[in-house]
C-alpha positions in Angstrom: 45.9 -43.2 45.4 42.8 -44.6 44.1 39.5 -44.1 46.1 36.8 -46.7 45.9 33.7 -46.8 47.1 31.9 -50.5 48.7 28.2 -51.1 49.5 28.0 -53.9 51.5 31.1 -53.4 53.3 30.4 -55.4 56.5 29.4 -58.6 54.7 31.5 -61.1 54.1 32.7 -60.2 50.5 32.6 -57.1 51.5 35.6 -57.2 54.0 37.7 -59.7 51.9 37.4 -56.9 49.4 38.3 -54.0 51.9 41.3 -56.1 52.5 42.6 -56.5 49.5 41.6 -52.5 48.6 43.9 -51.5 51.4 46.8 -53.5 50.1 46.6 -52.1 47.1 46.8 -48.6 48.2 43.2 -47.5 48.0 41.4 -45.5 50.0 38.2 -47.1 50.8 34.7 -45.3 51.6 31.9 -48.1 53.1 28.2 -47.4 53.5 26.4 -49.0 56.1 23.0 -49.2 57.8 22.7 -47.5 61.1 21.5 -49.8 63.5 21.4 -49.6 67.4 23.7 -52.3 67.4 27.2 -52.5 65.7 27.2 -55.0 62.6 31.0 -54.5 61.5 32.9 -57.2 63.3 34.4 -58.6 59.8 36.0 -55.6 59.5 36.9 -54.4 63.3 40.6 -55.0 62.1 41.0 -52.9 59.7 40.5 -49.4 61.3 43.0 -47.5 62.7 42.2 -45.1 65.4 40.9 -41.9 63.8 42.2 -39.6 67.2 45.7 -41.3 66.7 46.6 -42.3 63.2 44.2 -40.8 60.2 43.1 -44.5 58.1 42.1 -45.3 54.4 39.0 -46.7 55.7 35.7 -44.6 56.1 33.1 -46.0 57.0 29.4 -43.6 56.2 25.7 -44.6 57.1 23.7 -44.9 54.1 20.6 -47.0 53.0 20.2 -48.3 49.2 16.3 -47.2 49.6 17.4 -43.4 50.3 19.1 -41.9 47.1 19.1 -38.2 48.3 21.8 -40.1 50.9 23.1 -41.8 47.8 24.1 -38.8 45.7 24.9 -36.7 48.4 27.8 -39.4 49.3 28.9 -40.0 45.5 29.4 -35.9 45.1 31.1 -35.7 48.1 33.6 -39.4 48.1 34.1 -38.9 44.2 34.9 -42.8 43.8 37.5 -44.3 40.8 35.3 -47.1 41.4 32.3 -48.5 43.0 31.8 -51.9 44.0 28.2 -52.5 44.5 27.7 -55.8 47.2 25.3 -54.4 49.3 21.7 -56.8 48.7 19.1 -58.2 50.8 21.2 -61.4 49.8 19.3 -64.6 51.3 17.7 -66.1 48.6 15.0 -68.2 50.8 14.3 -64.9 52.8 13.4 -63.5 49.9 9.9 -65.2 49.5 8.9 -63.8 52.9 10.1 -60.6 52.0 10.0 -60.4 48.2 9.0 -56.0 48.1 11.6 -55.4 50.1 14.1 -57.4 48.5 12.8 -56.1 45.0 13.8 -52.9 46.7 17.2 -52.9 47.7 18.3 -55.5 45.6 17.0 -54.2 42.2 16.1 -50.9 43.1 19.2 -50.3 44.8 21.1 -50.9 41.7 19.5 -48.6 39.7 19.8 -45.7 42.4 23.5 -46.0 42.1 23.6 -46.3 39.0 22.1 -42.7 38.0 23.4 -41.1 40.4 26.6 -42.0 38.6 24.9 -40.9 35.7 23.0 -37.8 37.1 26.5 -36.1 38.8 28.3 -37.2 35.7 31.3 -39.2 38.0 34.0 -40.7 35.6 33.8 -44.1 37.9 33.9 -47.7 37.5 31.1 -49.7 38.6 31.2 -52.8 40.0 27.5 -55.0 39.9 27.7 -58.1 42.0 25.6 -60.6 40.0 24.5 -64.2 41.7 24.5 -67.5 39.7 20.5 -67.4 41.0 19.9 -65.9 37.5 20.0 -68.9 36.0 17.7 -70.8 38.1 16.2 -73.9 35.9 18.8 -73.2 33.3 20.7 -76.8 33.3 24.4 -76.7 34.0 27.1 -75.6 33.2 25.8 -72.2 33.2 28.3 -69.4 31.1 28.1 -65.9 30.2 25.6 -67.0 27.4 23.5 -69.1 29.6 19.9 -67.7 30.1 18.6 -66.5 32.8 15.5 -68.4 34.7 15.3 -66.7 37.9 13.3 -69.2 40.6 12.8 -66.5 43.6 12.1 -62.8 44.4 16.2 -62.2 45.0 17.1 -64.3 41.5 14.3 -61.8 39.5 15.8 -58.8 41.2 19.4 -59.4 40.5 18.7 -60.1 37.1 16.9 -56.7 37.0 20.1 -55.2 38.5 21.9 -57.1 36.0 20.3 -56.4 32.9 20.2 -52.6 34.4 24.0 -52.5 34.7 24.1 -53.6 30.9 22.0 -51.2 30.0 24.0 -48.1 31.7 26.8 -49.5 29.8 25.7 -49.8 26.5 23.1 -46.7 26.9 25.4 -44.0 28.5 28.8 -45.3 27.8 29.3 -46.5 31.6 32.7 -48.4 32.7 30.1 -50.9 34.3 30.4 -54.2 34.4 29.0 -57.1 35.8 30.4 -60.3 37.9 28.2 -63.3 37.9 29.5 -65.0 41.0 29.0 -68.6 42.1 28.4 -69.4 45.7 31.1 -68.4 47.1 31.9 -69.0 51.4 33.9 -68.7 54.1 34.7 -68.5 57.6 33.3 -65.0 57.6 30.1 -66.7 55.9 26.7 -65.2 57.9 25.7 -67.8 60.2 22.1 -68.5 58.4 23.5 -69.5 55.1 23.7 -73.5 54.8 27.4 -73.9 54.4 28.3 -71.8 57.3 25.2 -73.6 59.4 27.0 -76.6 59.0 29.9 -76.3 60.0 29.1 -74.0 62.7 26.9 -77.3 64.1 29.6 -79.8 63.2 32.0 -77.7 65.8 29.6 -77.0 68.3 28.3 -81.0 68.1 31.7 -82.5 68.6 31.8 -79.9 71.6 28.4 -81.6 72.9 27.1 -78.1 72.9 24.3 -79.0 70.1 22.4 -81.8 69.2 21.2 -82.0 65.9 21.1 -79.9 62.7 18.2 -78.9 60.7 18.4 -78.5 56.9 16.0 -78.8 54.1 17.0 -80.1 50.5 20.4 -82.1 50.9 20.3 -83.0 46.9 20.9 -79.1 46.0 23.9 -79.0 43.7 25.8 -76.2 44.0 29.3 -74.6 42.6 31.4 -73.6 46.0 34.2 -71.8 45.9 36.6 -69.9 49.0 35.2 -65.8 48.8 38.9 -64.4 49.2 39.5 -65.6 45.9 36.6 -64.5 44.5 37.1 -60.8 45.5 40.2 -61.1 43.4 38.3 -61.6 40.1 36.1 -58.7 40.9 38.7 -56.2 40.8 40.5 -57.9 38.5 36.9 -57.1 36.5 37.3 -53.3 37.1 41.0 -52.9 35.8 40.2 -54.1 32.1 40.4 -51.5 29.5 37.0 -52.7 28.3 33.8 -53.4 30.2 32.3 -57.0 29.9 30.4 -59.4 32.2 32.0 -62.2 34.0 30.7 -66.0 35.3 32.7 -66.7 37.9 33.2 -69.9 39.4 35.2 -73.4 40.1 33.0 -75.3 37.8 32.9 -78.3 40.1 29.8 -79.6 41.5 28.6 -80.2 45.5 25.7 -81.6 47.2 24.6 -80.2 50.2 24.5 -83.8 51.3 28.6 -84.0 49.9 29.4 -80.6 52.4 27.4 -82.1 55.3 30.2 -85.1 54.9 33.4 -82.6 54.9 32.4 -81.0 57.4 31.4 -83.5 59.8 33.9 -85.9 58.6 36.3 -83.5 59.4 35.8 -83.6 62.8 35.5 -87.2 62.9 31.6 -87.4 63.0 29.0 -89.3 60.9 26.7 -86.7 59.6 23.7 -88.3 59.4 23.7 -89.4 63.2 22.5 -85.5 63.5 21.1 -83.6 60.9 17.3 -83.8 60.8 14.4 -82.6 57.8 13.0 -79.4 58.4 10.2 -78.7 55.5 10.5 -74.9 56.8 13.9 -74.8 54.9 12.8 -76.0 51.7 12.3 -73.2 48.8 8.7 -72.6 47.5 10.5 -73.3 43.8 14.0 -75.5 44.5 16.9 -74.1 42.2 18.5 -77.8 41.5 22.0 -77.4 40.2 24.4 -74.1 39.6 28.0 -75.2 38.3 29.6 -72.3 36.6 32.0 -72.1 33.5 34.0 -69.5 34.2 36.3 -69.9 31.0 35.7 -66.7 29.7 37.3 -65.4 33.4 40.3 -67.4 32.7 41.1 -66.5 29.2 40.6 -62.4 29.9 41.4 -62.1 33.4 43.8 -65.1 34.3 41.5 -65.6 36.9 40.7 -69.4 38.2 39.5 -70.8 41.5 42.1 -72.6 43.4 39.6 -73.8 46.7 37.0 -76.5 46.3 34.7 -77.5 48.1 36.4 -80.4 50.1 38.9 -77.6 51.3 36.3 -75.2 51.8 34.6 -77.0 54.2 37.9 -78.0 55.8 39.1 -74.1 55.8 35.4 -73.2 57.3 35.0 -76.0 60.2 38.6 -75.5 61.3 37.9 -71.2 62.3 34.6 -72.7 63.7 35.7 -75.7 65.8 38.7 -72.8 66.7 36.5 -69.6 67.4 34.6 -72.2 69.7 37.5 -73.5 71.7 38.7 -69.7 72.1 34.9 -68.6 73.7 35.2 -72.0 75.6 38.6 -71.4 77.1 37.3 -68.0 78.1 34.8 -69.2 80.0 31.6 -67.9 77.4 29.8 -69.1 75.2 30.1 -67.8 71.8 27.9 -65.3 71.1 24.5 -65.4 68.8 24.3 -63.9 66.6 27.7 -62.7 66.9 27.8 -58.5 67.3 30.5 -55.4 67.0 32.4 -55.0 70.3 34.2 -51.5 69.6 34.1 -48.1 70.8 33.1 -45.2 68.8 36.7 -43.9 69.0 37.8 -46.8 66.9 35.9 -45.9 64.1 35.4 -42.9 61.6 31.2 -42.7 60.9 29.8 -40.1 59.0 
């Protein structure tokens, strides 16, 4: 049995990734942040009952700013392989909090990365790049492409990237990293713009919101479904050599061209509701990613099979249901949405 190790379990690539972990036969360690609150509902249904029924899934509070924490977890899991998710990942956050992201995002990486070194674990690593690198590179953006990084989060994950490389090529490191497109889903957090929308498309054909506001509608971006994307990434981990992946669908969507999906789906006119908000615009606007993901193809027999029509349609269907199932219990959903488990359920160290 293999034993991996995930930052950034709880988030939405995160718990795609657990899944598919657990069907391969891993055993899988997660480090999250302690909070008062819980924040693990994407992954509520994959523990077992520790008392009843010992599970492959650990979960173990950790922070990417502490890396006493960090080492004392890597000498004690000893991982085949580590997937590194874990980010302050909101790209227009970022500006308000551009130290902090510097810090977990970029620092973060670095942390892991010799500690690896430092304990001397023979483990894969696992860097989870972001098409942000590019920035005002034009499209189509490959593994050659350079990088023009257009916000605090876009500078630190090329730090983290070029960091990764140079573990690899420095101390011989399995590390590699995958240079994702956006990727979404219904498990999408409820502040990024995809997820947004089709939250208020469902909760508008309800009547239980009016209107919808978003900033730059002429954004072009590269959308693909996340479960497929967490394929490629340990698909990335089981070559015999290390190398650095672009992955994405290579198609191109307007923020504008998801608002009509979404809201088409559900039989509404999108621009009877959305509004301009100048508090979502970016201080510096990253125009167009679309990815060519070629490479991924040809080495890993990896392609995307969900665009963006279908994501929207996959995304606004578990909204417009998750809303009827709150509605028919008499509740409104819940925002932000929290953990709703017992301590017993789960195994925290």
């Amino acid at each position: 049995m293999k034993t991996a190790l995930v930052t950034g379990i709880s988030g939405q690539d995160g718990s795609y990734l657990t899944e598919l972990l657990l069907a391969k036969g891993y055993e899988v360690h997660g480090i999250i942040r302690r909070s008062s609150s819980f924040g693990t509902q994407r992954i509520d249904h994959l523990y077992s009952d520790p008392v009843a029924e010992p599970g492959r899934l650990t979960l173990h509070y950790g922070d990417l700013t502490d890396g006493c924490r960090l080492a004392n977890l890597l000498s004690s899991i000893v991982p085949d392989e580590v997937y590194h998710l874990a980010a302050q990942s909101h790209v227009r956050v970022s500006f308000d909090e551009p130290v902090f992201t510097g810090d977990t995002t970029g620092l973060g990486t670095v942390r892991l990365l010799e500690t690896i070194r430092m304990v001397d674990l023979p483990c894969r690593f696992y860097q989870a790049s972001s098409s942000e690198m590019f920035g005002g590179t034009p499209p189509p953006q490959n593994e050659e492409s350079p990088f023009r990084p257009q916000s605090p989060y876009a500078a630190a994950k090329t730090y983290a990237y070029w960091v990764t490389r140079n573990y690899r090529e420095g101390y011989g490191m399995y590390a590699v990293n995958g240079i994702l497109f956006n990727h979404e889903s219904p498990r999408r957090g409820e502040t990024f713009v995809t997820r947004k929308i089709t939250r208020a498309a469902a909760r508008i054909r309800a009547g239980e919101q009016k209107a919808l506001y978003l900033g730059n509608l002429d954004a072009v971006r590269d959308w693909g479904y996340a479960p497929e994307y967490v394929e490629a990434m340990w698909l990335m981990m089981q070559q015999d050599e290390p190398e650095d992946y672009v992955v994405a669908t290579g198609t191109s969507c307007t923020v504008r061209d998801f608002l009509g999906y979404a809201f088409g789906a559900v039989g509404l006119d999108w621009r009877d509701h959305v509004r301009f908000d100048e508090r979502y615009l970016r201080p510096v606007e990253v125009n167009a990613l679309i990815g060519d993901s070629r490479k991924a193809a040809e080495k890993l027999g990896w392609t995307a099979r969900t665009h963006g029509e279908e994501l929207a349609r996959i995304m606004i269907e578990a909204d417009v249901r998750e809303l009827e199932l709150h509605r028919g219990a008499g509740i409104s959903p819940p925002l932000p949405r929290s953990g709703a488990h017992a301590d017993s359920q789960i195994v925290r160290h």
